[in-house]
C-alpha positions, -999 to 999 in steps of 0.1 A, spaced: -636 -459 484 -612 -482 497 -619 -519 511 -603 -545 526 -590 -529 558 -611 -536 588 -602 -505 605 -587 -469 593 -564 -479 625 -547 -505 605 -524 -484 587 -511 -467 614 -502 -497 634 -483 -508 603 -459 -479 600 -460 -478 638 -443 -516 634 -423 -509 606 -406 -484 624 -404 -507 654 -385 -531 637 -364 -517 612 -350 -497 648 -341 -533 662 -329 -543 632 -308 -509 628 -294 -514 665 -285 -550 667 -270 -551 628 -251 -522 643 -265 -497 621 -246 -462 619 -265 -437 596 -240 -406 602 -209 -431 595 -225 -445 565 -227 -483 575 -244 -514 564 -271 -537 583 -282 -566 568 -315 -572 560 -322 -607 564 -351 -604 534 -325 -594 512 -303 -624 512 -318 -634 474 -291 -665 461 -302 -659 424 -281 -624 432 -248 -640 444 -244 -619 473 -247 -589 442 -260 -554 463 -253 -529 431 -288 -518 418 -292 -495 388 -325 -468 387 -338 -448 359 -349 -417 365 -331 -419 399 -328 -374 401 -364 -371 400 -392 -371 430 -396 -407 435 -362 -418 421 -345 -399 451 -365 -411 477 -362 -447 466 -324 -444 463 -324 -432 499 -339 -460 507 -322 -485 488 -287 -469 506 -304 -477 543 -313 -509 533 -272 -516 529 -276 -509 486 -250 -493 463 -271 -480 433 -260 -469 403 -281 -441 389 -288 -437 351 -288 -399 337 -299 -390 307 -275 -363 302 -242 -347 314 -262 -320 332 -281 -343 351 -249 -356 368 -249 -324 392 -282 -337 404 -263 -367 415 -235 -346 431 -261 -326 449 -278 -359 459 -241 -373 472 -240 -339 495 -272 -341 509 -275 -345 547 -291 -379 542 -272 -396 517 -236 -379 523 -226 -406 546 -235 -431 518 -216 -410 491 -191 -438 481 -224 -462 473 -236 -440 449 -222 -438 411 -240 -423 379 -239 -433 342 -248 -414 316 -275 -433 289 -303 -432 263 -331 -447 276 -340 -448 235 -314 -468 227 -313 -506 242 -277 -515 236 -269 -481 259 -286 -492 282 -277 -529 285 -238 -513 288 -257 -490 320 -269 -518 337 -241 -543 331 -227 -556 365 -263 -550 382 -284 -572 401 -312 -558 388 -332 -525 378 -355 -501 392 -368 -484 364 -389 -455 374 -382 -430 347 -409 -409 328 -412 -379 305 -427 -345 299 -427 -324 268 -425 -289 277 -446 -281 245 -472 -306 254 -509 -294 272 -501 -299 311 -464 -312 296 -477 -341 291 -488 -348 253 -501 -381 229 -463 -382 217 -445 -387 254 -474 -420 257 -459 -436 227 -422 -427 241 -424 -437 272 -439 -471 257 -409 -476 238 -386 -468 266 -405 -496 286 -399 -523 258 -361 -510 259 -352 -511 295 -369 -544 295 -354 -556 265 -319 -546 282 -328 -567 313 -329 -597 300 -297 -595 276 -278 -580 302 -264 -612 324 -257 -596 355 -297 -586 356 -320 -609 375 -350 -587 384 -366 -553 376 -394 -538 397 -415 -511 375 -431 -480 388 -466 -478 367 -497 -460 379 -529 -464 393 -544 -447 364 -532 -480 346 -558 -502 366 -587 -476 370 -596 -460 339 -623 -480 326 -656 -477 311 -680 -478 344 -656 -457 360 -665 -425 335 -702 -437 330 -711 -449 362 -725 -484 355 -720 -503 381 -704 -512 409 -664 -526 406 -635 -533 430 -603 -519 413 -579 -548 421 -543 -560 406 -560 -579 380 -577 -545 364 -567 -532 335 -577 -495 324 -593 -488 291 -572 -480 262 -596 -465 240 -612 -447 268 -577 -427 277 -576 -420 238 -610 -407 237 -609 -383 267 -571 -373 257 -558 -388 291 -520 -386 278 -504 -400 311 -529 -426 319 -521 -441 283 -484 -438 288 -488 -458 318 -506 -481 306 -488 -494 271 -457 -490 292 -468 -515 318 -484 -538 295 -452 -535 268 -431 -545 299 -452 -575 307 -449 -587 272 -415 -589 272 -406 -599 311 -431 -626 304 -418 -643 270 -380 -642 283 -385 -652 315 -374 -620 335 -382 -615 369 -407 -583 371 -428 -570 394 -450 -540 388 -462 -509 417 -492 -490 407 -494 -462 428 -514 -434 433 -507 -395 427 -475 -389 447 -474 -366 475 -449 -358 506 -426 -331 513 -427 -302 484 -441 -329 463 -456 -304 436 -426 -280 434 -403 -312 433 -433 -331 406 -457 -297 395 -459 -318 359 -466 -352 365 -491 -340 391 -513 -324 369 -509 -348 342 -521 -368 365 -552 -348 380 -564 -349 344 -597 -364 347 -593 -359 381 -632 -345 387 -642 -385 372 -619 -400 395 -636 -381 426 -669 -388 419 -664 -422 416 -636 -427 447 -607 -435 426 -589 -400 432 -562 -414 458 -531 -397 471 -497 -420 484 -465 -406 502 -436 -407 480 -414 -421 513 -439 -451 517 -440 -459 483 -401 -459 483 -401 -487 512 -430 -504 490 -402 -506 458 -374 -522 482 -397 -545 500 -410 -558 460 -376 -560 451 -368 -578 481 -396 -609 473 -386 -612 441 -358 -626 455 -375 -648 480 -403 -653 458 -429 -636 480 -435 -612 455 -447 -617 422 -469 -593 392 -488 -560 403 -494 -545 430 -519 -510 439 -507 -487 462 -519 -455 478 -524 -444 515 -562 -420 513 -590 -417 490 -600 -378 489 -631 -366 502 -639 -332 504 -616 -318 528 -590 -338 508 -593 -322 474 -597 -289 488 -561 -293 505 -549 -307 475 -560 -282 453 -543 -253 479 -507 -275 473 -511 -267 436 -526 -238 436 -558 -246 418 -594 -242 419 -606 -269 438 -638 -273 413 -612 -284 389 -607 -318 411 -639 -325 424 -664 -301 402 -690 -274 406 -710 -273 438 -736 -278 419 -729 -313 404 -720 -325 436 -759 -323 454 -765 -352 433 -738 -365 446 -728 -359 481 -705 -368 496 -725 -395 519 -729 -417 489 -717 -442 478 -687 -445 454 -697 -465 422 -657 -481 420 -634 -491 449 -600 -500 451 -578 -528 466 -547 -530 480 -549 -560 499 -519 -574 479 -492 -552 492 -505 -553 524 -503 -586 532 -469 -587 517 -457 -556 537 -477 -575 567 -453 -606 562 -426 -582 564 -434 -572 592 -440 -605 616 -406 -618 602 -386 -587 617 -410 -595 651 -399 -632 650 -361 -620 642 -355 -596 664 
C-alpha cells in the first residue's frame, strides 16, 4: 500500500510537468538531440565540480546502466563507462550506434576494470566528477543466478568502489543504486505483526534474508550499509536510490535474472503490499536528479522509489512478462480468501522523499523558464 500521495492523479501531473519543462528548457538552451548538443541544466551547476561534466558508471551495459547513461548524455554529461572485460566493450560500441545515443557518440568512453580490485578502479574513475555505481552480479551456477556467494561479493565490491571514491581526487560524489528489498524485509513484514510504514529510515532484516535464503535482498543490503560505512567516516558525498523491481521496455529479456532474484519471496511481499514495480526510464531521471542535489545540497542519504504497488491484475500481468505461474507471486487461490484483496496491507511504503525533491525540481524549471 502506498501513502503519502493525496491523489493516484499526482503522479501523472508530475511526469506531465517534467516533460513540460525539460521541453522549455530543451528549446530555449537550444537543444539539438539529432546533432548531439548540450543544454544546460541550471541544477547542474555544482562549484565543488569545477565546471567537471565527466561521470563514470559501473555496470553502465546492463538494464538500468543504459538507461541512466542516456540520460546523463541529455542532461549535457560525458560518462565514462566501466567494463569488466574486453568483451563488454562491444556493448559500448553497440550503445555508441544506437539511434538514441549515436549523436552523443563522442561523450561516451569505456575503461576496462576490476571492480574487485580498489586501486583498478581508483585509475577508472580518475579525472571524474563523481560515480554512479550501479553494478551487480549473478552466478550462472547459483539457484535463480543469484546465490549466498554473489551477497558477500557484491558487499565487497561496494566497500571497493567506495573505498576508490574517496582516494580518487577528482571524485566528489557517488549516488548508489540499492533496492527496496534493502528497507522492507523485516520481521512484521514475513509474520504479519503489525502495522509499519516502510520509509528511508528502514532497514531490512539481516538474519531474516539469511533465514529464508533471500540471496539478493542480502546483497543489497550489506552492500548499502558497507557503502554508508565508509562514505560516512571519510566524508564522501553519497546518496543512496532504493527502488523497486525494474520494469519498462523488454525489461525481463534485457534483466530475466535480477527479476527473479528479486521476485524471491515475492508471494510475502504481496500479501503484505510491499511487491512494487518502477520503470527503469523514471528511475534513470531519479539518479540524475540525486546526483544533481548532491551538488546543490538538496539531496542527501536514501531515498525509496517505485511507481505501483501490484494488486491482482498487477501480478497476473507481471507473471505473463516472465512467463510464470502467477501463484508463484501472489499464492494459491486459496490463501488469498483470507486475504482478499479488499484488505488492508499489514506494511506500507513511503516515497515522499523523492517526491518532494523531484517536486522542487520541478517549480524551479516553472520559475526558470
Amino acid at each position: 500500500m502506498r501513502i503519502v500521495r493525496a491523489t493516484e492523479n499526482f503522479s501523472a501531473e508530475l511526469k506531465e510537468f517534467l516533460c513540460a519543462a525539460v521541453q522549455r528548457r530543451r528549446d530555449d538552451d537550444g537543444f539539438r538531440g539529432s546533432g548531439g548538443g548540450k543544454w544546460r541544466n541550471v541544477m547542474d551547476l555544482d562549484s565543488d565540480d569545477g565546471g567537471n561534466r565527466l561521470v563514470c558508471v559501473t555496470g553502465g551495459v546492463s538494464y538500468l546502466g543504459r538507461a541512466i547513461v542516456k540520460r546523463l548524455l541529455v542532461h549535457g554529461y560525458s560518462v565514462r563507462i566501466v567494463v569488466d572485460c574486453v568483451e563488454e566493450k562491444e556493448k559500448v560500441s553497440e550503445m555508441e550506434a544506437d539511434a538514441e545515443t549515436a549523436s552523443f557518440s563522442n561523450m561516451i568512453t569505456s575503461v576496462v576494470s576490476r571492480l574487485t580490485e580498489t586501486e583498478s578502479l581508483i585509475k577508472a574513475f580518475e579525472g571524474c566528477a563523481g560515480v554512479f555505481h550501479t553494478a551487480a552480479f549473478v552466478d550462472p551456477a547459483g539457484i535463480s543466478g543469484y546465490s549466498k556467494s554473489m551477497a558477500e561479493l557484491e558487499a565487497k565490491v561496494s566497500e571497493n568502489v567506495i573505498e576508490a571514491c574517496t582516494r580518487t581526487g577528482s571524485v566528489r560524489k557517488c549516488v548508489f543504486t540499492s533496492s527496496l528489498l534493502a528497507c522492507a524485509l523485516q520481521d512484521n513484514c514475513f509474520n504479519d505483526l503489525d502495522h509499519s510504514v516502510i520509509n528511508e529510515e528502514s532497514w531490512s532484516d539481516e538474519q531474516l534474508c539469511i533465514n529464508n535464503k533471500l540471496w539478493y535482498a542480502l546483497g543489497k543490503l550489506k552492500a548499502e550499509k558497507a557503502a554508508w560505512r565508509i562514505a560516512d567516516s571519510k566524508g564522501l558525498k553519497l546518496a543512496t536510490i532504493c527502488p523497486a523491481l525494474l520494469t519498462g521496455p523488454d525489461f525481463f529479456h534485457s534483466n530475466s535474472t535480477s527479476t527473479l532474484a528479486y521476485l524471491k519471496g515475492a508471494k510475502e511481499m504481496y500479501s503484505n503490499g510491499l511487491l512494487a514495480t518502477m520503470d527503469v526510464n523514471r528511475l534513470a531521471k531519479a539518479h540524475v536528479r540525486l546526483w544533481e542535489g548532491l551538488g546543490d545540497k538538496t539531496a542527501f542519504g536514501r531515498y525509496i522509489c517505485f511507481d505501483t504497488i501490484l494488486s491482482k491484475d498487477g501480478a497476473e500481468k507481471l507473471a505473463k512478462d516472465i512467463g510464470v505461474q502467477v501463484e508463484k507471486i501472489c499464492g494459491n487461490s486459496s490463501d488469498s480468501n483470507a486475504n482478499a484483496e479488499a484488505s488492508t496491507p499489514s506494511l506500507q511504503i513511503s516515497d515522499k522523499k523523492l517526491l518532494d525533491l523531484m517536486s522542487r525540481t520541478l517549480r524551479s524549471c516553472y520559475h526558470e523558464s
